[in-house]
C-alpha positions, 0 to 999 in steps of 0.5 A: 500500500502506498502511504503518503509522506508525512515528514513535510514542512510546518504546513503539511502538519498544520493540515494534518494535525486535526485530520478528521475524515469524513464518516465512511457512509459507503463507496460513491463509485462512478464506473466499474467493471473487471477491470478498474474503478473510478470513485468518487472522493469526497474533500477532507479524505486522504486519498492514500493512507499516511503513516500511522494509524491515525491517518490509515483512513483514505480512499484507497483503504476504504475501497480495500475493503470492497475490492482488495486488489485495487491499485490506486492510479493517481491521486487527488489532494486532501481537500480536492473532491471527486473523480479517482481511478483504481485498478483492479490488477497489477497489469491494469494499474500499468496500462492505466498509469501509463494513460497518465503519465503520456497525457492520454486521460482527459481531465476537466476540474470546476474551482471557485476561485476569487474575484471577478477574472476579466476575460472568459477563457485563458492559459497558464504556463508557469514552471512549479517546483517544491518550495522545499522549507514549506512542504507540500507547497509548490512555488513558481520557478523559472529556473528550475522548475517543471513545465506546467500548463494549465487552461481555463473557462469561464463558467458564471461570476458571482458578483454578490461573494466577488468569485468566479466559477472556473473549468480548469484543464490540467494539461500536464499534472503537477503537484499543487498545480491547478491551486498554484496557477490560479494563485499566481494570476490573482485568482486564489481558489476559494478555501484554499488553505496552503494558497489563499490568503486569509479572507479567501479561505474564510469564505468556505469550509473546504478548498473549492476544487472538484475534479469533475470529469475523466475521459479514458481509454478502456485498457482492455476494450479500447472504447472510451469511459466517460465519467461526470461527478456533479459538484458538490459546492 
């Protein structure tokens, strides 16, 4: 079972000082057959187990219990809902894992993200490495750090709470990368707890992200999977 690195810096631990997961009330799954799942995640839940038993309580060990040959694909953030692949195999998880690492999943996230963004769609290319004193948090750096891109739509504004709902298209799929992005042009995700300034997270219990949709290829069949989460905020 893979476990998530708890040795970071002072913000990781605040996070996961009063890790309090959500109750485990059954698997919301979205698709499944013999061959892989796609689980919905709900905010507030690890999505791989952390060391110690008090942050054992994840995604991928709830579906354990259900299916004890899943194999976890990739991850969400703690705070980060919705949509998350499980293969049902080792020979599965690599096909899948494979999918990922070339780019070959298609992924639309909805954020709620602060202020009133001037124009309806855009990109972001800034290169993001860790900020290694502050770990898990992840910095812009033009010098050394890992091409990221991400493209964004406008969805409706708010002009009452001053944000604005967002789809966001992670082309490639850095740590962090979709929070930091709309960080660095002005435009926090709301509740956001590493990004957001004080204001900006107040303005919800959770971080404000789903990860709404996933478009794949069948590893076996080759037909294309198409889920939809509905989002929660």
């Amino acid at each position: 079972m893979m476990t998530e690195p708890l040795e970071a810096g002072s913000a990781a631990l605040h996070q996961l000082a009063d890790y309090a997961p959500p109750p485990h009330t059954g698997l919301d799954i979205a698709y499944a057959d013999d061959t892989f799942l796609i689980v919905n995640k709900p905010s507030g839940l690890l999505s791989v187990p952390g060391r110690g038993e008090k942050f054992h309580d994840s995604l991928a060990s709830r579906v354990l219990l259900a299916f004890p040959q899943a194999l976890i694909v990739h991850r969400l953030d703690m705070q980060t809902s919705g949509l998350l692949v499980m293969a049902l195999g080792a020979q599965v998880h690599r096909d899948l894992s494979a999918l990922f690492q070339t780019r070959q999943v298609q992924k639309r996230y909805v954020a709620q993200v602060a202020g009133q963004m001037a124009t309806d769609i855009g990109e972001v290319a800034l290169p993001l490495i860790t900020d290694w004193p502050n770990r898990p948090r992840q910095k812009v750096d033009w010098a050394d750090g890992k091409p990221a891109l991400t493209r964004w739509q406008v969805v409706a504004r708010d002009a009452l709470h001053n944000t604005t709902r967002v789809e966001l298209e992670p082309v490639t799929g850095r740590s962090h990368q979709l929070r930091v992005h709309m960080m660095s042009i002005g435009h926090a995700i709301v509740g956001d707890p590493l990004y957001a300034s004080a204001a900006v997270r107040a303005q919800a219990g959770r971080l404000l992200l789903h990860a709404a949709e996933l478009k794949l290829q069948h590893p076996r069949t080759g037909e294309w999977v198409h889920t939809v989460s509905p989002v929660p905020f």
